[in-house]
N, CA, C and O atoms as a CHARMM CRD file, in Angstrom:
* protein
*
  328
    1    1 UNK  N    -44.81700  -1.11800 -87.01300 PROA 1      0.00000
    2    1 UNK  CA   -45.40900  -1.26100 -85.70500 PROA 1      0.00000
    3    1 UNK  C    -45.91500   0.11600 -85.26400 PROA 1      0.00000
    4    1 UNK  O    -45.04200   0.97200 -85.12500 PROA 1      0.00000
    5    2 UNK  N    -47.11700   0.44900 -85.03500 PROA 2      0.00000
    6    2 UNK  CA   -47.92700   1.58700 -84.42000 PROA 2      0.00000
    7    2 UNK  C    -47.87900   1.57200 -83.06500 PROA 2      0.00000
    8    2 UNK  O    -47.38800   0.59900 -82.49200 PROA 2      0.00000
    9    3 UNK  N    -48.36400   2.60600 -82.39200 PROA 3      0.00000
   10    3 UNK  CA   -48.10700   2.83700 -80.60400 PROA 3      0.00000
   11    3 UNK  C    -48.90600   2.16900 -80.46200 PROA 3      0.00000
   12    3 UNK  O    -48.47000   1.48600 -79.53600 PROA 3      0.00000
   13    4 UNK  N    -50.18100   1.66300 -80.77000 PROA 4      0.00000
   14    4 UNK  CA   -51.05800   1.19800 -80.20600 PROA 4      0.00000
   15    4 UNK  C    -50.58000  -0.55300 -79.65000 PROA 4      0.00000
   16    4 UNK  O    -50.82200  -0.91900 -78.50000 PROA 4      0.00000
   17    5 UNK  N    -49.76000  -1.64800 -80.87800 PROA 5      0.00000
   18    5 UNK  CA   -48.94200  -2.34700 -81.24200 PROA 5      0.00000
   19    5 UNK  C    -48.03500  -2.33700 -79.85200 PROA 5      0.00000
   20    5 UNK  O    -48.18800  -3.27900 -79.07300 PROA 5      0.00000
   21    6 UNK  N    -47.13900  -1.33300 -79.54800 PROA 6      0.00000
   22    6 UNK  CA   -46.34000  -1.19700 -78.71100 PROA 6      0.00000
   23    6 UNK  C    -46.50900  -0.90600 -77.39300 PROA 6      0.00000
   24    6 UNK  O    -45.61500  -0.98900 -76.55100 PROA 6      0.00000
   25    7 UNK  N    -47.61700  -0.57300 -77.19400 PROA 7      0.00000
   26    7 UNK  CA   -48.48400   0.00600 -76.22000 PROA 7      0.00000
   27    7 UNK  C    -48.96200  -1.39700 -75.84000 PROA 7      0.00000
   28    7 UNK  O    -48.57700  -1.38700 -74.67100 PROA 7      0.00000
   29    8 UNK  N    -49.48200  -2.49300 -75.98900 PROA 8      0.00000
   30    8 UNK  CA   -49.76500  -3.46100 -75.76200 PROA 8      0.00000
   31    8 UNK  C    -48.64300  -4.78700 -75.22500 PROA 8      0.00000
   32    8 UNK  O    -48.75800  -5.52700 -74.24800 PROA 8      0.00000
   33    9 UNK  N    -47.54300  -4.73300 -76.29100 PROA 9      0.00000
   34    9 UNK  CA   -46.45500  -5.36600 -76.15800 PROA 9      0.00000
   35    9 UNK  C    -45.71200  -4.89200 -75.08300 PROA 9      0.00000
   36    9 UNK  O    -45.10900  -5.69000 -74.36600 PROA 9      0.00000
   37   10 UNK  N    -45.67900  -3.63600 -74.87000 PROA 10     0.00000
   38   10 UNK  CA   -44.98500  -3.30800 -73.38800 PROA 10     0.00000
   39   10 UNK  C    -46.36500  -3.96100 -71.97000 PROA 10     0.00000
   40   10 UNK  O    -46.39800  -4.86300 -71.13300 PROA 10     0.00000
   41   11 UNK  N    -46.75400  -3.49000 -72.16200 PROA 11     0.00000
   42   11 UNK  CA   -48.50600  -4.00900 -71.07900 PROA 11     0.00000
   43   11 UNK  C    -48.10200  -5.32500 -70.33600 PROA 11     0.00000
   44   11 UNK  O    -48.12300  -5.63200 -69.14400 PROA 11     0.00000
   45   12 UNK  N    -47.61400  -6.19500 -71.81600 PROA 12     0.00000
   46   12 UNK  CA   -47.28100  -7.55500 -71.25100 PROA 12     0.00000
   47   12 UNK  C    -45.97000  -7.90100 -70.85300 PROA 12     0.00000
   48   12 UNK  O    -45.74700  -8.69800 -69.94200 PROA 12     0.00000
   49   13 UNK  N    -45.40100  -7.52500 -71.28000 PROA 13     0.00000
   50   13 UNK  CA   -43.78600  -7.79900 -70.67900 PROA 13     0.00000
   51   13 UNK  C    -43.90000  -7.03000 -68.96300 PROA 13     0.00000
   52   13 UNK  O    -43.20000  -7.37400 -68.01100 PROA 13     0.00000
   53   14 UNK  N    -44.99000  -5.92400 -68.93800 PROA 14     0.00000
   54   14 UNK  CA   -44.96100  -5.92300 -67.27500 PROA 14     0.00000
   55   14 UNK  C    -45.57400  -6.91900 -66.62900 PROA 14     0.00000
   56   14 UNK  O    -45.21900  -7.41300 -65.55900 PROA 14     0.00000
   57   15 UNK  N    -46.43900  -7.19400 -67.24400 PROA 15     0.00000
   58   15 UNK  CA   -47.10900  -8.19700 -66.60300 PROA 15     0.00000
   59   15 UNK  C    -46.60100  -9.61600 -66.43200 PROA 15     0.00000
   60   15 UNK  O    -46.93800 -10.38400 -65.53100 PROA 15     0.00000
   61   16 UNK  N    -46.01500  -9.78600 -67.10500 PROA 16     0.00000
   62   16 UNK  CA   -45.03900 -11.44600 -67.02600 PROA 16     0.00000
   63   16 UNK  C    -43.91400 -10.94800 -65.88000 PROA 16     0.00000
   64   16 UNK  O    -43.67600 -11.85000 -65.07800 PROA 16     0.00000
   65   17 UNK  N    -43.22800  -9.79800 -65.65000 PROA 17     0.00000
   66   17 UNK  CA   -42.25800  -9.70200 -64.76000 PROA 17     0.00000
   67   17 UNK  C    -43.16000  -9.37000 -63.40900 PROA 17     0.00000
   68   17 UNK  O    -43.03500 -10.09800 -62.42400 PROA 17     0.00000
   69   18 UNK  N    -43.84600  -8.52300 -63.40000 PROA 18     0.00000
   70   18 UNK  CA   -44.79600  -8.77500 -62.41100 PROA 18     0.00000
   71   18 UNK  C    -45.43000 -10.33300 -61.74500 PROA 18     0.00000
   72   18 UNK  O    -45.70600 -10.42000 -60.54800 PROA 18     0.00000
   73   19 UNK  N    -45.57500 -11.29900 -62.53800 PROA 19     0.00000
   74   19 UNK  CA   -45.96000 -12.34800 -62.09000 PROA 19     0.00000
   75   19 UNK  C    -44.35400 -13.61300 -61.85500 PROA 19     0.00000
   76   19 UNK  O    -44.40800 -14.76200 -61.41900 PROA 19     0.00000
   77   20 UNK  N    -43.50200 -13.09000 -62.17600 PROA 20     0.00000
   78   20 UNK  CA   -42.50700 -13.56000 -62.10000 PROA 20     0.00000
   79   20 UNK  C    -41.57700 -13.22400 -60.92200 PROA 20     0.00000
   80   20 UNK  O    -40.70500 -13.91000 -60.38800 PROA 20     0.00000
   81   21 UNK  N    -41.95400 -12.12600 -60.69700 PROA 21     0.00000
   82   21 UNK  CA   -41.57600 -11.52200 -58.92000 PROA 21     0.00000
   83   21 UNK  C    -42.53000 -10.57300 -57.94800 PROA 21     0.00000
   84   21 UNK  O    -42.32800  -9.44200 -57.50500 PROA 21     0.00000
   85   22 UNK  N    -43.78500 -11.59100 -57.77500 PROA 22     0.00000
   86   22 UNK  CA   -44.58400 -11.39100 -57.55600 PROA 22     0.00000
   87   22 UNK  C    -44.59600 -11.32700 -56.02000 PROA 22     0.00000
   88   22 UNK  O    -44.85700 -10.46600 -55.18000 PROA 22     0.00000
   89   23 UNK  N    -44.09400 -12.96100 -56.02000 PROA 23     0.00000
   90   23 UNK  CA   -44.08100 -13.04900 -54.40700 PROA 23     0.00000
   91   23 UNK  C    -42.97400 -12.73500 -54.05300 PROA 23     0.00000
   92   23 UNK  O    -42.96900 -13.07600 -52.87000 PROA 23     0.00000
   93   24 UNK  N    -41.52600 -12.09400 -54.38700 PROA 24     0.00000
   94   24 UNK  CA   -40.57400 -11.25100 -53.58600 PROA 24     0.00000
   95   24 UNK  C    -41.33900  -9.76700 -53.41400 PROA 24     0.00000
   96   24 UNK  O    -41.07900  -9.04500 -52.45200 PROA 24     0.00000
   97   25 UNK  N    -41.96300  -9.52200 -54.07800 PROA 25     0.00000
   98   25 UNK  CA   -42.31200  -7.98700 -54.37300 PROA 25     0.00000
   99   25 UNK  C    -43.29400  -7.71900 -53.02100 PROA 25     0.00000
  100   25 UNK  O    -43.43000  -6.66000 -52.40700 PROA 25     0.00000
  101   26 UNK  N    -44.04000  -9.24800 -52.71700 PROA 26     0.00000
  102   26 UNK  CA   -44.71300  -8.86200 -51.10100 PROA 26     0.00000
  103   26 UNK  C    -44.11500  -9.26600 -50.04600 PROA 26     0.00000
  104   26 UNK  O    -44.63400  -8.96100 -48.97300 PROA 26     0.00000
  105   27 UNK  N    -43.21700  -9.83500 -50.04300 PROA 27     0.00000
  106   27 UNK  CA   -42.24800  -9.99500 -48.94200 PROA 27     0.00000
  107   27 UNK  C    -41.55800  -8.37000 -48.85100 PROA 27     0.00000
  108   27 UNK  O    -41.64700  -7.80200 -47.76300 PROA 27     0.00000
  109   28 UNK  N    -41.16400  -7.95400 -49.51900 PROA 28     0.00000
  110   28 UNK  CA   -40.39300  -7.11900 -49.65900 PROA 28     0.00000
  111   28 UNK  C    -41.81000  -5.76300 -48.98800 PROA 28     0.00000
  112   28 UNK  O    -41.53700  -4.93700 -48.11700 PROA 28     0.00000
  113   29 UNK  N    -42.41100  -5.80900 -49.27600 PROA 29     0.00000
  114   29 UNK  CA   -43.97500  -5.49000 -48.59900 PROA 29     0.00000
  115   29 UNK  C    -43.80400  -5.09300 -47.48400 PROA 29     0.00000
  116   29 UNK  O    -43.41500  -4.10300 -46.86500 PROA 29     0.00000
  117   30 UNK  N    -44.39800  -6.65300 -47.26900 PROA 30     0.00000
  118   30 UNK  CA   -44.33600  -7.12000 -45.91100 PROA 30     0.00000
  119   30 UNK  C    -43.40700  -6.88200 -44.75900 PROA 30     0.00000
  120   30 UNK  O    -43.63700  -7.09600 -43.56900 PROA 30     0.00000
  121   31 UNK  N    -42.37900  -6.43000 -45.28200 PROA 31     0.00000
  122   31 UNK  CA   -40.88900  -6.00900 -44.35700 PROA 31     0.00000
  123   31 UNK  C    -40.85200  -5.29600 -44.17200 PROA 31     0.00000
  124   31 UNK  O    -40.65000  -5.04900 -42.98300 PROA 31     0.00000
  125   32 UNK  N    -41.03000  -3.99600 -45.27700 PROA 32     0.00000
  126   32 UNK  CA   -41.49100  -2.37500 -45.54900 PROA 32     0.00000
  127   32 UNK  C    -42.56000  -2.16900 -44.32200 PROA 32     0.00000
  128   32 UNK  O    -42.44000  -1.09900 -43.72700 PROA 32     0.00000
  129   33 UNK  N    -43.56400  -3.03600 -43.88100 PROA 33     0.00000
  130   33 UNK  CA   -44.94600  -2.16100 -43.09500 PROA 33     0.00000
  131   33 UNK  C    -44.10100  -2.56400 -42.16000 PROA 33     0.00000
  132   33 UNK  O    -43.68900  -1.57100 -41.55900 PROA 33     0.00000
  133   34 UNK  N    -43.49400  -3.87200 -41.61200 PROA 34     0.00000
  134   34 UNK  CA   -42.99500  -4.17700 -40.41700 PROA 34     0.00000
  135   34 UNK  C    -41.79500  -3.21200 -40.04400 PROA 34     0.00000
  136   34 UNK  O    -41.29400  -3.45200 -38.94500 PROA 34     0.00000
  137   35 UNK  N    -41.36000  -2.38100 -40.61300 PROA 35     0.00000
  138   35 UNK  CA   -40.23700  -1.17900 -40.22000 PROA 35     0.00000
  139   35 UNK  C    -41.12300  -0.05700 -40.27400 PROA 35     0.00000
  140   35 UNK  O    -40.93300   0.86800 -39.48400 PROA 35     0.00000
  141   36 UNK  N    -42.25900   0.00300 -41.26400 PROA 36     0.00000
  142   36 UNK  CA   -42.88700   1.31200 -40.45500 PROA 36     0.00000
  143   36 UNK  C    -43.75100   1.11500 -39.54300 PROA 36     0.00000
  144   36 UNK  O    -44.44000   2.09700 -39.26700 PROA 36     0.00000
  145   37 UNK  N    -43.97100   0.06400 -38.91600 PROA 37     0.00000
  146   37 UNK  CA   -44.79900  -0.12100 -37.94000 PROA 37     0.00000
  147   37 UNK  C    -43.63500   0.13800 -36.43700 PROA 37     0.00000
  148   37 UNK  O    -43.94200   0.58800 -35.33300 PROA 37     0.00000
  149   38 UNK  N    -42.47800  -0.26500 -36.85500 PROA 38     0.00000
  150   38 UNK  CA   -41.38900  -0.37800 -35.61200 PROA 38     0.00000
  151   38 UNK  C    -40.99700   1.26700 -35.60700 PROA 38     0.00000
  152   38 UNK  O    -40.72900   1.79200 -34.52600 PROA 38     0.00000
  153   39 UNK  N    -40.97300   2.07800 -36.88200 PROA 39     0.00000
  154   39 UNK  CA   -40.86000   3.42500 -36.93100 PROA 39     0.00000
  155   39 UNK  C    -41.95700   4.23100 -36.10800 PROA 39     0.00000
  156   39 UNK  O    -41.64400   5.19200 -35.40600 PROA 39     0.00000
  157   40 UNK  N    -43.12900   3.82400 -36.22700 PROA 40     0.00000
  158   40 UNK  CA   -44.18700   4.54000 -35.82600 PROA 40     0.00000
  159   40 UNK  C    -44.12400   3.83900 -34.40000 PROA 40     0.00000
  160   40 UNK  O    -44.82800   4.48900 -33.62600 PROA 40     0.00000
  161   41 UNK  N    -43.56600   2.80500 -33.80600 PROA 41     0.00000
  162   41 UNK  CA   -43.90600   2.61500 -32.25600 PROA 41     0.00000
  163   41 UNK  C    -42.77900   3.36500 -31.65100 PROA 41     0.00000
  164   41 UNK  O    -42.88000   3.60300 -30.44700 PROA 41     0.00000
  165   42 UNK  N    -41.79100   3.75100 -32.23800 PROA 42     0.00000
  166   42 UNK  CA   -40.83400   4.58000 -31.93000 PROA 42     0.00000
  167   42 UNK  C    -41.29700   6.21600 -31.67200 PROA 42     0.00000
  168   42 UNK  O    -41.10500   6.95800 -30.70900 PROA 42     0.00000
  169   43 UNK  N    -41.88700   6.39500 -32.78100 PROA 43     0.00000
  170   43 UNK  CA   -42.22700   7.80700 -32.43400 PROA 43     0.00000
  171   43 UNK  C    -43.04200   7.38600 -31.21500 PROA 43     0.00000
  172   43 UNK  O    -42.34900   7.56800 -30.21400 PROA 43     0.00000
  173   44 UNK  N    -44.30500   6.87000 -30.89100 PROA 44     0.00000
  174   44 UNK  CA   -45.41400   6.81400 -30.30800 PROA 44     0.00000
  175   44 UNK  C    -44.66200   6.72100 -28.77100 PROA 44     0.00000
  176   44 UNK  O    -45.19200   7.21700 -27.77600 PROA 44     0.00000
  177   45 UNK  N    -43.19600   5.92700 -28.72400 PROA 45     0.00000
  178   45 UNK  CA   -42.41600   6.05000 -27.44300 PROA 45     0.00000
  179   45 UNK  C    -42.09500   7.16200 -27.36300 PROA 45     0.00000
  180   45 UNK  O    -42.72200   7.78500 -26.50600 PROA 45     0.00000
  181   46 UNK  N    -41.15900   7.86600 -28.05200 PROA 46     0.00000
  182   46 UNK  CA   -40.96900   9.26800 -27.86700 PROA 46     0.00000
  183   46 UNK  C    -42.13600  10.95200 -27.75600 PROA 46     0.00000
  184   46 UNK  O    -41.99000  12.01200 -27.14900 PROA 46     0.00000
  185   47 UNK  N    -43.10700  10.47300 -28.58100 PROA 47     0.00000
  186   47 UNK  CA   -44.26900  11.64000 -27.82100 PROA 47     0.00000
  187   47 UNK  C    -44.76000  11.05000 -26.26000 PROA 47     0.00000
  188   47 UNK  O    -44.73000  11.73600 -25.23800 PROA 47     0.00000
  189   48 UNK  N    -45.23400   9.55700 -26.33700 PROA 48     0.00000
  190   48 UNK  CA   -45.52600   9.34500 -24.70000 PROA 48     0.00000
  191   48 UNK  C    -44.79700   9.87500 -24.04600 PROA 48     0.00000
  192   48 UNK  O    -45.28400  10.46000 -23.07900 PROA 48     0.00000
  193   49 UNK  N    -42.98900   9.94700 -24.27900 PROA 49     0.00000
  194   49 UNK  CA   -42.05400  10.34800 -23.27300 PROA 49     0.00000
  195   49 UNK  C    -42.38800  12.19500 -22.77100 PROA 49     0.00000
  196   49 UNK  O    -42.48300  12.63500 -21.62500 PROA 49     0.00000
  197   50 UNK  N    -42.47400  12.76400 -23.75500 PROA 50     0.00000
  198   50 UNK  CA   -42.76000  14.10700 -23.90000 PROA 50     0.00000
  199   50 UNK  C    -43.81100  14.55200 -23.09800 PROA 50     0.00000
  200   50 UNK  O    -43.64900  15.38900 -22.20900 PROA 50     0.00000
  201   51 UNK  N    -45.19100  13.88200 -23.44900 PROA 51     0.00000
  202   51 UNK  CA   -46.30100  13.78200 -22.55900 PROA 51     0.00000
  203   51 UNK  C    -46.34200  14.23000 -20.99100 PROA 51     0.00000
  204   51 UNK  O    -46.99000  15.08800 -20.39200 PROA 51     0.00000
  205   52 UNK  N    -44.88700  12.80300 -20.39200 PROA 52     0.00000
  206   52 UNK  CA   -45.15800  12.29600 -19.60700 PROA 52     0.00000
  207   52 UNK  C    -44.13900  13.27700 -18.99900 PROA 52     0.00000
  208   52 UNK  O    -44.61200  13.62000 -17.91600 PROA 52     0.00000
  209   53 UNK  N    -43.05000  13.83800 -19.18600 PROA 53     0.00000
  210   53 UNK  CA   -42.49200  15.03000 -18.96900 PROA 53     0.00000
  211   53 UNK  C    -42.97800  16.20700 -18.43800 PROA 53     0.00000
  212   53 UNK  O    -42.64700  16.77700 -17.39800 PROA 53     0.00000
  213   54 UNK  N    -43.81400  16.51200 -19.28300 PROA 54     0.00000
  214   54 UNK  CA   -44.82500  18.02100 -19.49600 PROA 54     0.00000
  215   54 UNK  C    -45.40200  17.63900 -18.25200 PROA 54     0.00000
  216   54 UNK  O    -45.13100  18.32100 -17.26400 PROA 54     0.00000
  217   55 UNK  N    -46.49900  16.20600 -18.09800 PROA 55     0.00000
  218   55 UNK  CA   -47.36400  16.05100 -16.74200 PROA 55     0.00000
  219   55 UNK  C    -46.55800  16.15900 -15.39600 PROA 55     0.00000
  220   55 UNK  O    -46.94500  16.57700 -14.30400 PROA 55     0.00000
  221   56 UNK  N    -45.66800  15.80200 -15.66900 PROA 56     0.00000
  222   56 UNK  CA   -44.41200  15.22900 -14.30800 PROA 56     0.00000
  223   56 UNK  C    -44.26400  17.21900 -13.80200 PROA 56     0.00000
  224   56 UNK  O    -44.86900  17.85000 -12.93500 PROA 56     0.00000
  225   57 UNK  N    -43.43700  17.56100 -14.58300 PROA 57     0.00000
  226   57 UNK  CA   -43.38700  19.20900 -14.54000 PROA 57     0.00000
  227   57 UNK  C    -44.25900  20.02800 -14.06100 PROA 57     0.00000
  228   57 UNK  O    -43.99000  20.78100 -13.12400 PROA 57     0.00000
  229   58 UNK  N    -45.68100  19.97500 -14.77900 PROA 58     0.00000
  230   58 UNK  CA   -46.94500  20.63300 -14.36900 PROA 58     0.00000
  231   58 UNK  C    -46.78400  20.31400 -13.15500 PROA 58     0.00000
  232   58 UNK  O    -46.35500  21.06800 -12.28100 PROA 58     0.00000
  233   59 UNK  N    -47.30200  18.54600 -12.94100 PROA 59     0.00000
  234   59 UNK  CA   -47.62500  18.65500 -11.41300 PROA 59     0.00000
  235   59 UNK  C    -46.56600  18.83000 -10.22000 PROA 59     0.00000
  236   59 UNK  O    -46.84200  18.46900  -9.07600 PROA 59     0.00000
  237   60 UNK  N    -45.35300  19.40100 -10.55800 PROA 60     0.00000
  238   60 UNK  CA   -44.69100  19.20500  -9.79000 PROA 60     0.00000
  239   60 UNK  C    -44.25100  21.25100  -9.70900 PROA 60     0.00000
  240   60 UNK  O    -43.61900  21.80400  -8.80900 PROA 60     0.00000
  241   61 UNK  N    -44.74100  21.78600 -10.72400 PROA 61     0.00000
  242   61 UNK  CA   -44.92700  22.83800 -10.17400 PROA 61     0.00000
  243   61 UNK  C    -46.21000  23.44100  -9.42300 PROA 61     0.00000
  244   61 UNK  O    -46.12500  24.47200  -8.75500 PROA 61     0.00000
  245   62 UNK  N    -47.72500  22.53400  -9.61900 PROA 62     0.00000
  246   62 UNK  CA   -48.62600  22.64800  -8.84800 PROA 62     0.00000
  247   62 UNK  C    -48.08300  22.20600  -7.39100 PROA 62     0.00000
  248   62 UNK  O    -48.29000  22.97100  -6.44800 PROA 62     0.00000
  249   63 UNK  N    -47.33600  20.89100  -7.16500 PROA 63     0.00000
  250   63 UNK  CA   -46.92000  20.51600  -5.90900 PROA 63     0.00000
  251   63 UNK  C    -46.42300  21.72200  -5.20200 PROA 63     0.00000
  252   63 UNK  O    -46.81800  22.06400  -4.08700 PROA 63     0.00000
  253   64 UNK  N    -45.57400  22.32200  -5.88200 PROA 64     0.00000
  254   64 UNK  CA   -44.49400  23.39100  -5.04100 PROA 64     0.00000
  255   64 UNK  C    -45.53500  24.47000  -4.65400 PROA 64     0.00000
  256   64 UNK  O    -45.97000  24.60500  -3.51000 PROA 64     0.00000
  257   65 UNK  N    -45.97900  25.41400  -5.98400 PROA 65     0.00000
  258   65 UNK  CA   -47.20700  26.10900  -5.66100 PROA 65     0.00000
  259   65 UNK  C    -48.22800  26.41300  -4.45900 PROA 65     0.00000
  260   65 UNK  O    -48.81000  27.39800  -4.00400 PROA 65     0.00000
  261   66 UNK  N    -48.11600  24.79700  -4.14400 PROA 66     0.00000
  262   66 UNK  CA   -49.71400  24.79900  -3.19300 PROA 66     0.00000
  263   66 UNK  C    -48.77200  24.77300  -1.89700 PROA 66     0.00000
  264   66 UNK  O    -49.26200  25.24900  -0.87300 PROA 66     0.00000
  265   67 UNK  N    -47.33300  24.21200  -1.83100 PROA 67     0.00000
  266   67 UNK  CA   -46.25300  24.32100  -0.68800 PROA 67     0.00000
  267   67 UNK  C    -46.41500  25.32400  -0.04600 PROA 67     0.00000
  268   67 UNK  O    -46.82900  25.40600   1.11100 PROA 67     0.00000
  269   68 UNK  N    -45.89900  26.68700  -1.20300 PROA 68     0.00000
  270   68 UNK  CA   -45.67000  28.11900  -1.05000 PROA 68     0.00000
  271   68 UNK  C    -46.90700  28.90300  -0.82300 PROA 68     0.00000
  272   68 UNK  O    -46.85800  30.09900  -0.53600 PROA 68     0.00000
  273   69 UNK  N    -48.14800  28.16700  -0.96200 PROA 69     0.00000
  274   69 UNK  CA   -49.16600  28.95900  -0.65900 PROA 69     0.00000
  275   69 UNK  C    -49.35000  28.84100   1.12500 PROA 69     0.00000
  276   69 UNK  O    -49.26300  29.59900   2.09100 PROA 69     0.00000
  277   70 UNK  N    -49.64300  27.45600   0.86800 PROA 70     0.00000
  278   70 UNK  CA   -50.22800  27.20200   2.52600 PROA 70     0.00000
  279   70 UNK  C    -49.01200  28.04400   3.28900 PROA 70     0.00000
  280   70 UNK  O    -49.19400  28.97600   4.07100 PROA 70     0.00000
  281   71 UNK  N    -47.70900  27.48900   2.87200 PROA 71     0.00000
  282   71 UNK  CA   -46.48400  28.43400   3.83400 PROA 71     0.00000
  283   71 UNK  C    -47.06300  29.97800   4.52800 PROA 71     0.00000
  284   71 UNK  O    -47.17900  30.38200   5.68500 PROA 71     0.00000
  285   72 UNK  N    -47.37700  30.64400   3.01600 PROA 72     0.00000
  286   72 UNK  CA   -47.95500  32.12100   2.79700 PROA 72     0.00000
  287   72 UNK  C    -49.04200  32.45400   4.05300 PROA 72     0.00000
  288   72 UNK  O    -48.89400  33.32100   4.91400 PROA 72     0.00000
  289   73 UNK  N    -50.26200  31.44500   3.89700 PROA 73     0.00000
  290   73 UNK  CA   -51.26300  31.25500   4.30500 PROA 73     0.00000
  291   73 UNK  C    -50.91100  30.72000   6.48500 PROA 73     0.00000
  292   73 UNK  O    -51.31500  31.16400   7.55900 PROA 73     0.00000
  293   74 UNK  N    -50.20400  29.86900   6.14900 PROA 74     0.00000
  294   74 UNK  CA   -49.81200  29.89900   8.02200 PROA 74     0.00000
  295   74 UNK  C    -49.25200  31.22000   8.25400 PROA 74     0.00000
  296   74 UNK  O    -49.82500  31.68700   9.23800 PROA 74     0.00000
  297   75 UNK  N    -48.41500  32.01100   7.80600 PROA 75     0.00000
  298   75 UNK  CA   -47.79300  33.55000   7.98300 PROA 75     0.00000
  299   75 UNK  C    -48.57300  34.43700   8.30200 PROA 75     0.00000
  300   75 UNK  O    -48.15000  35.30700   9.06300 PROA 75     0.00000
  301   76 UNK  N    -49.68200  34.48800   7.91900 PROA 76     0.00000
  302   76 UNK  CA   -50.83700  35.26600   7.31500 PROA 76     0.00000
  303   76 UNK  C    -51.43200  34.69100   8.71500 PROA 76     0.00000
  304   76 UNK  O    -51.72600  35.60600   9.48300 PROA 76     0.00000
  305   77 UNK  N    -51.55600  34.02700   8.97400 PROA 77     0.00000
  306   77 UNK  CA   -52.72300  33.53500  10.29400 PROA 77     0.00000
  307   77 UNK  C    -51.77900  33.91600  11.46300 PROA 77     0.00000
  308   77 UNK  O    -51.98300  34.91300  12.15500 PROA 77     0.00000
  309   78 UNK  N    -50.85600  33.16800  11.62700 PROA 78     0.00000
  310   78 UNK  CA   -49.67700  33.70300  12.69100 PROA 78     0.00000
  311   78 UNK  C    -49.88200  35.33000  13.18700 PROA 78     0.00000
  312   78 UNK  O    -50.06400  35.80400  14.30900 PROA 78     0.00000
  313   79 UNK  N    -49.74600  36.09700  11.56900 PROA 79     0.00000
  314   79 UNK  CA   -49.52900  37.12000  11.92700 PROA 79     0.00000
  315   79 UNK  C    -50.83500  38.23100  12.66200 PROA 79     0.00000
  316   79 UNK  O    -50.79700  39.32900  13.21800 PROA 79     0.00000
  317   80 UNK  N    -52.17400  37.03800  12.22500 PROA 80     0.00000
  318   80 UNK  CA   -53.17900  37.77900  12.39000 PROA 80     0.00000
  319   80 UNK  C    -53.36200  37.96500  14.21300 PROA 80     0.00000
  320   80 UNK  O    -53.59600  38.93600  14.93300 PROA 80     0.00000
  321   81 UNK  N    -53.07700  36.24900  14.51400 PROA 81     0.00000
  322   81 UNK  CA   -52.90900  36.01000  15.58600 PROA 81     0.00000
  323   81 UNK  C    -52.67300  37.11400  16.70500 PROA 81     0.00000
  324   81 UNK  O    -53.51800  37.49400  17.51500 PROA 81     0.00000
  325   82 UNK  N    -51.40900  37.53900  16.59600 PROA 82     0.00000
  326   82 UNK  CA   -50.31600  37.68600  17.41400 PROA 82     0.00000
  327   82 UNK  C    -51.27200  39.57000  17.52600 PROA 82     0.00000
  328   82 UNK  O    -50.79500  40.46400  18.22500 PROA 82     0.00000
């Protein structure tokens, strides 16, 4: 028996087990994308969360910011006032 011989005879023995667990092999698939699809909506929850953090923060140090300005800004007039 030559490789070429053996090289062929193996070819088919994949191919018969291949068609022999064919359809577990896409279920098994099919289950695989449905956990990385539940993996990837997981991350996609956890960066939104991050996102939404960072925005909350920003604007809530712009909120204070513009507090401490106008505060600044009535002082400033008061004082011009007087």
């Amino acid at each position: 028996m030559n490789f070429s011989t053996f090289l062929i005879f193996s070819t088919q023995s994949i191919d018969t087990l291949t068609q022999s667990y064919d359809d577990k092999w896409q279920a098994m698939d099919q289950s695989d994308a449905l956990m990385a699809a539940a993996g990837q909506s997981d991350l996609m929850i956890v960066v939104t969360a991050v996102v939404l953090v960072i925005w909350i923060v920003l604007f809530t140090f712009l909120y204070r910011l513009d507090n401490k300005i106008t505060k600044l800004e009535n002082e400033i007039s008061e004082n011009d006032s007087v």
